[in-house]
N, C-alpha and C positions, 0 to 999 in steps of 0.2 A: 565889524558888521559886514563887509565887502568880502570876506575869507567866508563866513558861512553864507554868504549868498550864494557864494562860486562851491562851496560845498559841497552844496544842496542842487545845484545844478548839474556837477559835473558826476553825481548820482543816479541820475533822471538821463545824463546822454544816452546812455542805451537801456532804454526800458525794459526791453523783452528782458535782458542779461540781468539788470537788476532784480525786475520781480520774480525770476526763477532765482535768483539767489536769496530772497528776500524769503521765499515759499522755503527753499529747502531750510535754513536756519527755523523759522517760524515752526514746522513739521517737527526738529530737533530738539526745540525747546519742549516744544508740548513731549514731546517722546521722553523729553530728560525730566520733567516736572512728571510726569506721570510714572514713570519708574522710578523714582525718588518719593515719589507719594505710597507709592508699593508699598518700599521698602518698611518705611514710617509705618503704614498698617502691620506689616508683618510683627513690628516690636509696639504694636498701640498698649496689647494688654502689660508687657512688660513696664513700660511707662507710665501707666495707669494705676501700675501696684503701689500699694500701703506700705513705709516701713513699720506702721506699729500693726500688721499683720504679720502671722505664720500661718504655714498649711502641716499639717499632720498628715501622712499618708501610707500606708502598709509599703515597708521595709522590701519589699520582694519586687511590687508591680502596681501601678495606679487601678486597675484590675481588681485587684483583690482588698475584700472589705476590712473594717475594721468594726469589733464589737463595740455595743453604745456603750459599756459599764465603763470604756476609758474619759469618757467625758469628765466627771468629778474627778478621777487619778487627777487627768490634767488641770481641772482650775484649781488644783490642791498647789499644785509647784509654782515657787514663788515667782513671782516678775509678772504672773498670766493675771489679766484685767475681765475678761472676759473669753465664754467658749459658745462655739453654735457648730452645726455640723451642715453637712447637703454629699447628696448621693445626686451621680449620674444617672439618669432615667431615660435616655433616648427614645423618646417617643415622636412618633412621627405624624404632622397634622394632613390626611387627608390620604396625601401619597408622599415618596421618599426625595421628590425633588424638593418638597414647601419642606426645607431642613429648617429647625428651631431648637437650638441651644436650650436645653432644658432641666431645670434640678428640682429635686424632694429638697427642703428646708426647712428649718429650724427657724419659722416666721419671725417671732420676736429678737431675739439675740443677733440675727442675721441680716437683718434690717439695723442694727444696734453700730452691727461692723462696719454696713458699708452708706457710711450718711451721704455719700456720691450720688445713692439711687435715691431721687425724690420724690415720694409719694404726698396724695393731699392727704391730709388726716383724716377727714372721712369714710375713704379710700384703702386707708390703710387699718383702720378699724374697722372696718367690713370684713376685712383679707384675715386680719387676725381672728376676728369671730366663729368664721366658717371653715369649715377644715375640709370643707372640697373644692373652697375658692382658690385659684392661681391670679398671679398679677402678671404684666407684660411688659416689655420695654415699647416704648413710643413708635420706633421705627416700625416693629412687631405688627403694633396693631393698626398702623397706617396700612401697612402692606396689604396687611387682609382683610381692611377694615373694620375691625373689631370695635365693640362699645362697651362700654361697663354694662353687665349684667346679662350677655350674652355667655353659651352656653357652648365651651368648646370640648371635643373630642380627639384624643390620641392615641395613637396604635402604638403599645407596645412593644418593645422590640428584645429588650436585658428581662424587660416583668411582660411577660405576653397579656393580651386581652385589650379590655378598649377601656378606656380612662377618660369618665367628663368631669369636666370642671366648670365653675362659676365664675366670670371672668369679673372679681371683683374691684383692680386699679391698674391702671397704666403709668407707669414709673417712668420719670427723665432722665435725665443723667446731668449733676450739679456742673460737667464741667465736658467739653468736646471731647475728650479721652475717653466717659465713658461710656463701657458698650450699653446700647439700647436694645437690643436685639434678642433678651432672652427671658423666656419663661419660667417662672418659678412657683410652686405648688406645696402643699404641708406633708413635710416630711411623714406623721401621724396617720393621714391617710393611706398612703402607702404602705404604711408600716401595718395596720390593721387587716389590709386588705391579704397582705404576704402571710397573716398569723395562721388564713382562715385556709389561702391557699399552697402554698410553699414554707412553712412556720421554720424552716430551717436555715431559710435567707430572713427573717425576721430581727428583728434588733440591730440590725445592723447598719452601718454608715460609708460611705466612700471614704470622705475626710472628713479633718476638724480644723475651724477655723478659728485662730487662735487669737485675740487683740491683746498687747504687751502695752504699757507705760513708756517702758524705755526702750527705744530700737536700738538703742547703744548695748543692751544685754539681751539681743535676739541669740546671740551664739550661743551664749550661756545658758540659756530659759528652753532652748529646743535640745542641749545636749541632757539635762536636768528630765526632757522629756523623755527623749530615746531610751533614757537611762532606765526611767522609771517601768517602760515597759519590754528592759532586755532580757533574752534568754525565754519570751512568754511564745504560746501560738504565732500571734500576730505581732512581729515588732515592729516599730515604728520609722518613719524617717521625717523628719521634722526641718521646716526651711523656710527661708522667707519668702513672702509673696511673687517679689521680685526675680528670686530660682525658681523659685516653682512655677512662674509663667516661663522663663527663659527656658527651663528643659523643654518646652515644646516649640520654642524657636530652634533650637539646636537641631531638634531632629529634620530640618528641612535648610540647614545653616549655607548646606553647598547650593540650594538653590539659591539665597540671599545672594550667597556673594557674587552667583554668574549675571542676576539680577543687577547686580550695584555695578559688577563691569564692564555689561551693556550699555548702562547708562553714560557711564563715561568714553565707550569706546563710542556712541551716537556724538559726544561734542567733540570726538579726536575727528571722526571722519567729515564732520560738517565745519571744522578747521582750515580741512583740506579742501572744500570749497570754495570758500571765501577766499583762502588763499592762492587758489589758481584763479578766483575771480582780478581780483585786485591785481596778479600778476601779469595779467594780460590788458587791465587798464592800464596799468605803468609802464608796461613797454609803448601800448599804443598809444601812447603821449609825453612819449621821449622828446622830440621835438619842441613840444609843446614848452616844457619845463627846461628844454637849454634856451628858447628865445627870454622865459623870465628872470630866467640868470643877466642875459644879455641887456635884458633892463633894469637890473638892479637888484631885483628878489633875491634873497637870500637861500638857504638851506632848510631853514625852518621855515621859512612860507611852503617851501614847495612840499617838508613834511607834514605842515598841521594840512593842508589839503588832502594830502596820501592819506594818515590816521583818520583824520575827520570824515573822507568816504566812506573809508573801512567800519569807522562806530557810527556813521546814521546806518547805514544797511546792518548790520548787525546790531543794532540798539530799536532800530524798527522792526526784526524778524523777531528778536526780545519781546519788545511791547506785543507784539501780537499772538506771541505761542503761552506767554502768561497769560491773557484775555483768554484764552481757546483752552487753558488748562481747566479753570474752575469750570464750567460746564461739562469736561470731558471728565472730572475727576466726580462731578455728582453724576454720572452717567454709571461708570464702573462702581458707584458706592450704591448704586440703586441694582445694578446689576448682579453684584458678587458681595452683596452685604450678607449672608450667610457663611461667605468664610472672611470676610472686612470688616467686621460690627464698624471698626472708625477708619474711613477710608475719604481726608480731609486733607487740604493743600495747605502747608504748614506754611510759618514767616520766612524760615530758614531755608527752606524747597525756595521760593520768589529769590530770595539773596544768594542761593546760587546758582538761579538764572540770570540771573545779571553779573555777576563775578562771572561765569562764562560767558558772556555776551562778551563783556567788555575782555577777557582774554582772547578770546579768539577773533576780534576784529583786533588788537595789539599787534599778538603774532602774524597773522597774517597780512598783516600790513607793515612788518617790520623789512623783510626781505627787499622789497617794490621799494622801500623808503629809503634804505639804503643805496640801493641801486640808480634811484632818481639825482639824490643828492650828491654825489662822487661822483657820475656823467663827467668827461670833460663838455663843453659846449659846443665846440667844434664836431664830435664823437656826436652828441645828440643834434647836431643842426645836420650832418650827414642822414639821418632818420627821417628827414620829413617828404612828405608824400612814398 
C-alpha cells in the first residue's frame, strides 16, 4: 500500500513533465484507435458478407450488364436456393456531394437474401405494393430527415432524367456491421421506364445475387454457373460475397497497409516518449535510490516503483485517449458516413490500446530500471545534489 502511494506521488513530482507526457500518449491512443477503426471500416462490408451468398457478375467488368433471361439458367443449377438481382443506379439526391449508395431491386427475393435489413411489416408491404416506392437505411433518413411517405427525387446520372420515388420504409440493420446507409428502389420501374426510352439497355441487370444451402459447395455451384453461361455474349464470373466485397478492398489495399503503418509507427514514436520521459526521472533520482539501498530496499522495490510510474502515466494517457475515441470515432462516422456506412470502435480496437499501453510503459521503463537497480551505491550517493 506504501509502494503505490510512493507511486502515485513520485508521478505528480513534476507536473508540467507528466501532463505533457500524459497528453502526448492520450493524442497517440486516440490517433491509434482511430486508425485502427479506419482500417476495420475499410473491411466492414467484407465482414458483413454471407457465406451462403454469391454474386454473379459479367466476366469482363462490373461495368458491364448482364441479360435478365440468365436468372432461371441459374436457379436451374443445383446447390442455388434462391435468385434476386440489383443494378447500379447512381443517382444523385439534390447535388453530388449528398452521395447515396443506391440500387434497382428485385424487392421480394432481395429482401429474402438479406434478413440483416429489418424492415417493419407494414413497411415492407407498402414497399412491395408500389413499384415507385424506395426504402432507406436509418442513418439515410436521419441525415436528411426523411419520413415514411415522403416523396423523394434523383438525378440521374448511368440512366439520365429525374427519378421520384415514395419513400415507403426505413430499414435497420439486424446487427452493427450492417450498412444503413443505402437506398433501394424496384428494379420494374426502371426497367419500364428504359423500354419506353433507351429499350436497348432494357432487361437488363448489373448482378445476380445468388443464396446457396451449403457454403461448403460455393466453389462448386458458381463454377456449375460460369459454366453454364461459357462461350455465350455475356459470360459470367461467379464468387462469394466475401470476394466480391474484398476486390474492392484490393483496389485501394496500399492505402490500407500505409494506413495500418501509421498506426503503429504513432505507438513506436510515443514509446520514444515515455521512454526519454522515465529516463530522465531515473537519472534524476539516482541518489535518491542508492540511499534505499542504504536502507535496506532491495532491487525490486526500487523496480516496481520505476514500472509502476511508467504504467500509471501510460495507463492514465490509455484510459483517456479510449474515453476521447468513441466521441471522435462517431464524429468521422457522421462525417464520412458516405464512404464508412459502419465506422464503430470495435472490442478488439480498446484491447489493443491497452496491450500497447502496457508495452510501451514496459519498454520504456525497462532501460531506467535496469540502470537504477545495478547503481553501485557509492556511484549513486556521488549523484546527489
Amino acid at each position: 500500500m506504501h509502494i503505490l502511494k510512493l507511486i502515485f506521488r513520485n508521478a505528480l513530482r513534476h507536473k508540467l513533465r507528466t501532463f505533457l507526457t500524459i497528453l502526448g500518449i492520450t493524442i497517440a491512443i486516440l490517433a491509434f484507435g482511430i486508425l485502427r477503426t479506419l482500417v476495420n471500416a475499410w473491411y466492414s462490408g467484407v465482414e458483413a458478407s454471407s457465406s451462403t451468398r454469391l454474386i454473379t457478375r459479367n466476366s469482363i467488368s462490373l461495368v458491364f450488364s448482364l441479360p435478365l433471361s440468365y436468372k432461371e439458367k441459374i436457379r436451374q443449377v443445383p446447390g442455388v436456393k434462391n435468385v434476386s438481382y440489383a443494378i447500379w443506379f447512381n443517382g444523385t439526391y439534390i447535388s453530388e456531394k449528398n452521395f447515396i449508395p443506391n440500387f434497382a431491386i428485385e424487392p421480394k427475393t432481395f429482401l429474402e437474401l438479406y434478413p440483416e435489413y429489418l424492415l417493419p411489416e407494414d413497411q415492407k408491404t407498402a414497399f412491395l405494393r408500389d413499384r415507385k416506392s424506395a426504402i432507406v437505411g436509418r442513418k439515410v433518413a436521419e441525415r436528411f430527415q426523411w419520413k415514411v411517405g415522403d416523396t423523394i427525387s434523383l438525378k440521374g446520372t448511368i440512366f439520365p432524367g429525374t427519378w421520384d420515388f415514395v419513400l415507403r420504409g426505413i430499414y435497420y440493420g439486424a446487427e452493427k456491421s450492417a450498412d444503413e446507409t443505402q437506398l433501394f428502389f424496384h428494379w420494374n420501374y426502371l426497367n419500364e421506364r428504359l423500354k419506353k426510352t433507351t429499350p436497348r439497355r432494357a432487361d437488363q441487370t448489373g448482378v445476380y445475387i445468388i443464396g446457396i444451402d451449403n457454403p461448403g459447395q460455393a466453389a462448386e455451384i458458381s463454377e456449375a454457373i460460369d459454366n453454364t453461361f461459357k462461350n455465350s455474349l455475356a459470360e459470367t464470373l461467379t464468387e462469394t460475397e466475401k470476394a466480391f466485397q474484398m476486390s474492392f478492398v484490393t483496389m485501394t489495399e496500399a492505402i490500407v497497409t500505409v494506413v495500418q503503418l501509421v498506426s503503429f509507427m504513432v505507438i513506436i514514436i510515443i514509446m520514444a516518449v515515455v521512454a526519454n520521459t522515465m529516463a530522465m526521472t531515473a537519472r534524476e533520482r539516482i541518489g535518491e535510490y542508492a540511499i534505499m539501498k542504504t536502507l535496506g530496499f532491495g532491487g525490486w522495490h526500487i523496480a516496481v516503483l520505476i514500472l509502476g510510474e511508467s504504467l500509471v502515466i501510460t495507463l492514465t494517457g490509455c484510459v483517456l485517449g479510449i474515453v476521447l475515441t468513441f466521441p471522435a470515432a462517431r464524429y468521422f462516422g457522421n462525417t464520412m458516413g458516405n464512404f464508412f456506412p459502419v465506422f464503430s470502435v470495435s472490442t478488439i480496437t480498446i484491447f489493443l490500446d491497452i496491450a500497447a499501453s502496457f508495452l510501451v510503459g514496459l519498454i520504456a521503463a525497462a532501460f531506467p530500471t535496469w540502470r537504477a537497480v545495478n547503481i553501485r551505491i557509492a556511484e549513486g550517493l556521488r549523484r546527489i545534489g
